[in-house]
C-alpha positions in Angstrom: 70.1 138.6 49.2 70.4 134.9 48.2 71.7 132.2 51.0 74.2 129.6 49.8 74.0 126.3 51.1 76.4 123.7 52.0 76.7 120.6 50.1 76.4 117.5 52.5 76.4 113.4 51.5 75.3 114.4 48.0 72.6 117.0 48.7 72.3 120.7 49.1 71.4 121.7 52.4 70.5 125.4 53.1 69.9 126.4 56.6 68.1 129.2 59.2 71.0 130.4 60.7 73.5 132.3 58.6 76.2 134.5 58.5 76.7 137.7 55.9 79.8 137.6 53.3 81.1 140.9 53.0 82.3 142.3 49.7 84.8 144.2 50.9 85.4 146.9 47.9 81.7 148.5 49.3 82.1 146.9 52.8 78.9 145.9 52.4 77.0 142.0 52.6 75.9 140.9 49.4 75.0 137.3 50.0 74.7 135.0 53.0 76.3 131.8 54.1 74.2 128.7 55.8 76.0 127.4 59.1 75.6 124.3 61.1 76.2 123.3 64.4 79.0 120.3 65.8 76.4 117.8 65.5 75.6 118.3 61.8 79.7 118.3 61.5 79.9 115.0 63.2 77.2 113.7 60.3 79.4 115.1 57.4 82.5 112.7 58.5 80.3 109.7 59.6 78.9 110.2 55.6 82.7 111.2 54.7 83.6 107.6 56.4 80.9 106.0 54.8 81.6 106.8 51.3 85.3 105.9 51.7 85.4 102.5 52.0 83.8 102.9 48.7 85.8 105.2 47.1 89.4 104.0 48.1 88.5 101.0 46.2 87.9 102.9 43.1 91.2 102.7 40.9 93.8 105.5 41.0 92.6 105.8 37.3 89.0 106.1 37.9 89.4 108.8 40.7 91.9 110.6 38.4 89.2 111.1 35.6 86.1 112.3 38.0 89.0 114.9 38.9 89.6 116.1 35.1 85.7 116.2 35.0 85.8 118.3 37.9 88.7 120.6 36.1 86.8 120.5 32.9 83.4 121.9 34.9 86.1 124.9 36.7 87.1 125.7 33.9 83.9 126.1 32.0 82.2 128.3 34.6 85.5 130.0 35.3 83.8 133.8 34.0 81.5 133.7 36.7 83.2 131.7 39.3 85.8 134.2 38.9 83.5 137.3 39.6 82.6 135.5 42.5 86.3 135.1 44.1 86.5 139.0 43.4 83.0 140.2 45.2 83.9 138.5 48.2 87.9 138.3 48.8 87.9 141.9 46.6 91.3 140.9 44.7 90.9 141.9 40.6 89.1 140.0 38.3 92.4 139.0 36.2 93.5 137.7 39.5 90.7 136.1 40.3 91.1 134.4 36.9 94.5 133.5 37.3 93.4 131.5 40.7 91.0 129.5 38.5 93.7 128.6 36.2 95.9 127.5 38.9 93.1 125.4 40.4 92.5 123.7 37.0 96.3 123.1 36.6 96.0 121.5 40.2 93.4 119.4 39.7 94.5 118.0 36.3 98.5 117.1 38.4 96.5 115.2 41.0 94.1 113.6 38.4 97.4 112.2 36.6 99.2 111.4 40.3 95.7 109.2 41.3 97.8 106.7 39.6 100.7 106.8 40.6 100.3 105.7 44.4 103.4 103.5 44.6 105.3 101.1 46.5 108.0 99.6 46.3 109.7 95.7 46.8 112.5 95.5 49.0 115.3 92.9 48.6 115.4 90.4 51.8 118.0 89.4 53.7 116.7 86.4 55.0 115.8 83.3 53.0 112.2 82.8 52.8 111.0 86.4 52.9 109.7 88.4 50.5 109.3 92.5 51.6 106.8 95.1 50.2 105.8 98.6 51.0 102.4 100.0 49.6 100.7 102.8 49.9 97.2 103.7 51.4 94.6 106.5 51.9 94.4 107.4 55.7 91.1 107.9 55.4 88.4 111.0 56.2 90.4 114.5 56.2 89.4 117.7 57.6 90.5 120.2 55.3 90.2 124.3 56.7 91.3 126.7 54.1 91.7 130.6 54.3 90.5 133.5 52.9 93.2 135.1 51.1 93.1 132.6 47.8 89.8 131.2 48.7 89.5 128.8 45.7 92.9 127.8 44.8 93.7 126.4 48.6 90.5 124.5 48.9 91.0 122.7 45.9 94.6 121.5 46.3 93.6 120.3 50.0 90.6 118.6 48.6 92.5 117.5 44.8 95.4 115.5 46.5 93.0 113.8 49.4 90.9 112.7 46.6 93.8 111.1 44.5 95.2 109.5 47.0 91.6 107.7 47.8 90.8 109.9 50.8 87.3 111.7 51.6 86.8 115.1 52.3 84.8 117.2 54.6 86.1 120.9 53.8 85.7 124.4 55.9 86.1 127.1 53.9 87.1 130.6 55.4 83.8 132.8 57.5 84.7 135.7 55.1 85.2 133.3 51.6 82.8 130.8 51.7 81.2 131.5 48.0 84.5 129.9 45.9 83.9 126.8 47.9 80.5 126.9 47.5 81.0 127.3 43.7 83.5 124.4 43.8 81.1 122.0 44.8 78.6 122.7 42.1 81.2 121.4 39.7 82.3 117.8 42.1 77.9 118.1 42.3 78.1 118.4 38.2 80.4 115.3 37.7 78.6 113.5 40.0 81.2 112.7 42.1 79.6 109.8 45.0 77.9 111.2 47.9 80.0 111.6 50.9 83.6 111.6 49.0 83.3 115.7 49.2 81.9 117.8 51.5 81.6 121.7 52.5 80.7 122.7 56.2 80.4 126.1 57.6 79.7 127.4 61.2 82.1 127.7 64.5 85.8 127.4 63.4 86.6 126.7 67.0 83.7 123.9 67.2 84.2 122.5 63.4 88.0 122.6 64.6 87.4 120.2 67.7 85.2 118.0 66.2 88.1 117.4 62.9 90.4 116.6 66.4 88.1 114.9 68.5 86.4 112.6 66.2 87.9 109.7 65.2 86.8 109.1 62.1 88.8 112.0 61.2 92.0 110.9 60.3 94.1 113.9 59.7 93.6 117.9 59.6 94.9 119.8 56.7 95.0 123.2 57.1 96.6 126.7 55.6 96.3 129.9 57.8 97.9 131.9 60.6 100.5 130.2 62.8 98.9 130.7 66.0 95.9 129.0 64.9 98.1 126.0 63.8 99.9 126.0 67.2 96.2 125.2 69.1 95.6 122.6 66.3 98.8 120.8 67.3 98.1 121.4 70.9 94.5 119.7 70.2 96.0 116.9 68.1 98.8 115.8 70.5 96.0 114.4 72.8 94.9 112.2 69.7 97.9 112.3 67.8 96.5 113.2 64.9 98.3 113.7 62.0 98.7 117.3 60.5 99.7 119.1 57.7 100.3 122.9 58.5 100.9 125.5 55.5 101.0 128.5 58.1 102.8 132.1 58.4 105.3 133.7 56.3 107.9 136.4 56.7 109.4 136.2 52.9 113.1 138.0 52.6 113.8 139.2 49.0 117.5 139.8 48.3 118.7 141.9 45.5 122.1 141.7 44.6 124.4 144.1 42.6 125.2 142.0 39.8 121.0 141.2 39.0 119.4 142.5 36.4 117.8 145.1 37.8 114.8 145.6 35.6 114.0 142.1 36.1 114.3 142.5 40.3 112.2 145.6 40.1 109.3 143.4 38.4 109.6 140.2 40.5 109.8 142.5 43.7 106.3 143.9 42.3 104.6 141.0 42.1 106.4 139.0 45.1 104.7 141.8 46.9 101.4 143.5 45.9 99.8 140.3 44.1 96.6 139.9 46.0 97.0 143.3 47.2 99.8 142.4 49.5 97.8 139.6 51.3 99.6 136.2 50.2 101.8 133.7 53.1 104.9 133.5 50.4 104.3 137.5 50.2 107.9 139.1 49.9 107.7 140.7 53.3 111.6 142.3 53.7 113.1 143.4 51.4 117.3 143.6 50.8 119.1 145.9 48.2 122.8 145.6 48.1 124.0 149.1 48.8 125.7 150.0 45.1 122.3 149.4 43.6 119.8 151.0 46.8 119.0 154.5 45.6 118.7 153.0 42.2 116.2 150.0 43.2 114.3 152.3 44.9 113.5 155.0 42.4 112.6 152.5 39.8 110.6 150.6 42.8 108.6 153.9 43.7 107.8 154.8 40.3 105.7 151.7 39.4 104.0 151.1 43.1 102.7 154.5 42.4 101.5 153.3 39.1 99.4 150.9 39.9 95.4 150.9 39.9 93.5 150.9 42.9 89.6 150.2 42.5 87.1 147.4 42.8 88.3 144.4 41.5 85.7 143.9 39.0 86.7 146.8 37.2 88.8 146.5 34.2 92.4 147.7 34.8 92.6 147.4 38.7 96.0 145.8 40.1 95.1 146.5 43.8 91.9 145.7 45.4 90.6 146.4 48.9 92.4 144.8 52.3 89.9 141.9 53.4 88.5 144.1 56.5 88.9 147.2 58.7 91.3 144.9 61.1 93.9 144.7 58.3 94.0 148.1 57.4 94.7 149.1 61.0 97.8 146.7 60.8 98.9 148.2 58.1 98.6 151.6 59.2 100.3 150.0 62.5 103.2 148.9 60.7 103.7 151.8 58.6 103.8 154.1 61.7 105.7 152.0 63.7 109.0 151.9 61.1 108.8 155.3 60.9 108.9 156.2 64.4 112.1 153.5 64.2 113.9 156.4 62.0 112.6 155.0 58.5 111.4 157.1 55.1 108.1 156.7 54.4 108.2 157.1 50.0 105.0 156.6 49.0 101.7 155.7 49.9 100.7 154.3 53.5 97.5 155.9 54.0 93.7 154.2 54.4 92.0 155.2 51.5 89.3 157.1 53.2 87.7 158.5 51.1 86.3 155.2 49.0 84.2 153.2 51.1 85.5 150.0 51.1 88.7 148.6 53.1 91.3 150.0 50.8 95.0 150.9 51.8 97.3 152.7 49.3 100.3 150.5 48.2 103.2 151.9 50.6 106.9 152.1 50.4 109.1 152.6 53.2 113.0 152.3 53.2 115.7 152.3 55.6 113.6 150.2 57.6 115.3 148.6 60.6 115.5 145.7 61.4 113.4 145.6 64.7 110.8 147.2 63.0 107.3 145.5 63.2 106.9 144.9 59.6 110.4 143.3 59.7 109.3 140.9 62.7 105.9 140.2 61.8 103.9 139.4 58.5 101.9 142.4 57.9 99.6 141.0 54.9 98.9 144.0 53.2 101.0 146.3 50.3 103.2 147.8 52.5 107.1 147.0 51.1 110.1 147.7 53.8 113.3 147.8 51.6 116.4 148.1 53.5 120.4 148.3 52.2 123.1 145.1 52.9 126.8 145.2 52.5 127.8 141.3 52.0 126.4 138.2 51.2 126.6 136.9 54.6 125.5 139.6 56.5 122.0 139.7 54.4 122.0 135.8 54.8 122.1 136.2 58.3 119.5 138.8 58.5 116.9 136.7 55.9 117.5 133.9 58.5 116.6 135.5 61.7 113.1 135.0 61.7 110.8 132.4 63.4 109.7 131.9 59.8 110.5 129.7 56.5 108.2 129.6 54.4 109.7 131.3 50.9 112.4 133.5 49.8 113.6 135.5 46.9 116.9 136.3 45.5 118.1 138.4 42.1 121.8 137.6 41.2 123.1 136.5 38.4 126.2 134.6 39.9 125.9 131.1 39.7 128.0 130.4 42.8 126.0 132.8 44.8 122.9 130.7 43.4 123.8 127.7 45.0 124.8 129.4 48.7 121.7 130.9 48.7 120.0 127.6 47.8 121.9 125.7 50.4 121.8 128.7 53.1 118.3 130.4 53.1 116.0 128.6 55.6 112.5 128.9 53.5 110.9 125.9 52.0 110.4 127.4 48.9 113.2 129.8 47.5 112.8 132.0 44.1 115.8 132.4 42.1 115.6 135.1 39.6 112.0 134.4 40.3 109.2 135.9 41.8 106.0 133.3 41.3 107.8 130.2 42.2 104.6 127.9 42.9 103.8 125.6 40.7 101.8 122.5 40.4 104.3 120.1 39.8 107.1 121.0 42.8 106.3 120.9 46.7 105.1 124.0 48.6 105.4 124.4 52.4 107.7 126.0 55.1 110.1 125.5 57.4 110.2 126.8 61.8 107.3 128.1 62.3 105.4 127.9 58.8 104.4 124.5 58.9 104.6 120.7 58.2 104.5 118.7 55.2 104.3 119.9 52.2 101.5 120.4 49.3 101.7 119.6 45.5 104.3 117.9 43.9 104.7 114.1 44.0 104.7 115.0 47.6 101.0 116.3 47.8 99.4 113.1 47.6 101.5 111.1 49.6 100.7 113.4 52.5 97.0 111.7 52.6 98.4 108.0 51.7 100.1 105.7 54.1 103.4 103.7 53.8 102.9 99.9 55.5 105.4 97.0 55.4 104.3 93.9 54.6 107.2 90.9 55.3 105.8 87.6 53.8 107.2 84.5 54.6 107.4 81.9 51.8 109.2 79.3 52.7 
């Protein structure tokens, strides 16, 4: 069973203590992961710091074409790169593939935003001044990404940083190391300076406090579960660090009467069971307006049963095993929990048993209410609650009451309802007619309780620069 190292200042360090990757269509290890200790953390952003007072004096231009290098390298080894993403986060291959593309795409808008780091000049009021605002990299990030898109999260943390002139020291998920792992061959390929990237591994509580406590860390970027973002803001009010937070979702899909219901019933598919259920802007309720419920439903049903379970490496498979025996229990949890709340279980719902890896059979339950569990909390997994609403403002007020904001779905084909559901739906991110709304080009991040700042768009790299005044006097 081969051990992966972790790439450190340049060089590729493999180590005696280790952890197992699990693949989890065979819940079974297939390869191990190398782990270091606080100490050897501490190294990686004293190297990080190191190499950026270098590296933020490269040109937005230069930085941008190591980054279409880097691209360039993804993309060629994107066959086996993608097999990789599969053995280890278990989603299928075409999936897995997809997630390359998207990380390609990202790379390539950041490579192209590397130059465009601007300021601005500011008319004075007084005589004798001149005023200017530029823009500069903060410096060393600490960039934790999760499991569920193990690949395309990294890279937009560590894409942006890099294009703005930051360093980056990244820690990859315990179960999803491998996509990192394969990342860094390809910055390693381009030879990208030593220092400017970096993968660690080990304790995500000690990596965690030492991206806080250490001061040549100058911000934490991270994407995962909102309680694990609350004790990063706890830890970073005693520095006051800055943070960006992509955390939790609770998505709320709407379907209206007047939608094309065809096209609902597809984006309602995907919105929900890409990545086998286990995506933050996952559509997590969903709404049918009563005239079109029975009707939603039947075509709903009729194609969740459709799809192909299996390993993800095999060709065909839309629904690859939960990540571990933890999720499936969830699942399971959720499932029994709206039913005992007086909801019809239509399909599915049951841990595949019989297969020996973590699968759960894509699960449709309706007349869920709307204190049931999987209406409260983000179950991460292909279970699908569909519910009926009356009126536009009642099923506004029920998307809204949640702790969450991170997406939202509607189907309509009213332009005035369009732009009420625009301005009233508290999500960052809102899917009209639409049900893959991220895209390299626009910002993605939440509202409440699913985060701060925002990643991609024009907004993506200023998140890593910062804004200073400069008021010269010339007279």
């Amino acid at each position: 069973m081969k051990t992966h190292p972790l790439y450190l200042n340049g060089e590729w360090v493999v180590t005696e203590t280790t952890h197992a990757v699990v693949n989890p269509a065979k819940a079974e290890p297939f390869a191990r992961m190398s782990l270091i200790d606080r100490s050897r953390v501490a190294q990686a952003l004293n190297d990080a710091h190191a190499a950026f007072l270098s590296w933020r004096q490269i040109t937005g231009k230069a930085r941008g074409e190591f980054l279409q290098k880097i691209a360039a390298e993804l993309d060629r080894r994107r066959d086996g790169i993608s097999r990789l993403i599969t053995m280890e986060n278990g989603k299928p291959l075409a999936q897995s593939l997809t997630e390359i593309a998207m990380a390609v795409d990202h790379l390539r808008w950041f490579a192209e935003e590397a130059r465009r780091g601007y300021g601005r000049v500011i008319p004075n009021q007084v005589e004798g001044k001149r005023h200017l605002v530029i823009k500069t990299p903060i410096g060393v990030v600490g960039a934790i990404s999760p499991w569920n898109f193990p690949l395309v999260l990294g890279v937009r943390k560590a894409a942006s940083a890099l294009a703005a002139g930051c360093t980056v020291v990244l820690k990859p998920a315990r179960q999803t190391p491998l996509s990192s792992v394969a990342f860094a061959e390809c910055v390693d390929a381009v030879k990208l300076p030593p220092g400017v990237f970096q993968i660690v591994a080990g304790s995500a509580s000690e990596i965690g406090q030492e991206f806080l406590q250490n001061p040549l860390c100058r911000k934490i970027t991270f994407t995962g579960s909102t309680s694990v973002g609350q004790i990063l803001i706890r830890g970073a009010a005693e520095c006051v660090k800055p943070l960006s937070l992509e955390l939790g979702g609770q998505a709320p899909l709407l379907v209206f009467e007047d939608a094309d219901l065809e096209k609902a019933v597809d984006g309602a598919m995907i919105a929900k069971f890409r990545n086998t259920g286990q995506s933050c802007i996952a559509a997590n309720r969903i709404y049918v307006q009563r005239p079109i419920y029975q009707r939603f439903l039947d075509l709903f049903v009729a194609k969740t049963k459709a799809l192909k379970i299996g390993d993800g490496l095999l060709v065909g498979v839309q629904i690859g095993p939960l990540i571990d025996d933890e999720a499936a229990a969830k699942a399971a949890q959720h499932i029994e929990d709206a039913v005992a709340h007086g909801a019809r279980l239509l399909c599915g719902g049951r841990r595949l048993k019989e297969r020996k890896g973590f699968f759960f059979e894509p699960a449709v339950v309706a007349d869920v209410p709307d204190r049931g569990l999987c209406m409260q909390e983000e179950t991460f997994a292909p279970v699908a609650p569909v519910c009926a609403f009356d009126t536009e403002a009642e099923v506004i007020q029920r998307a809204n009451a949640s702790n969450f904001g991170l997406s939202a779905y509607a189907f309509t084909r009213d332009l005035g309802r369009t732009f009420r559901l625009m301005e009233s739906l508290e999500a960052g991110m809102i899917g009209i007619n639409d049900g893959v709304p991220t895209t390299s080009q626009c910002p993605f991040g939440g509202v409440k309780q699913s985060g701060w700042g925002r990643e991609l768009g024009l907004e993506g790299m200023d998140a890593f620069l910062e804004t200073k005044h400069i008021s010269i006097g010339i007279a």
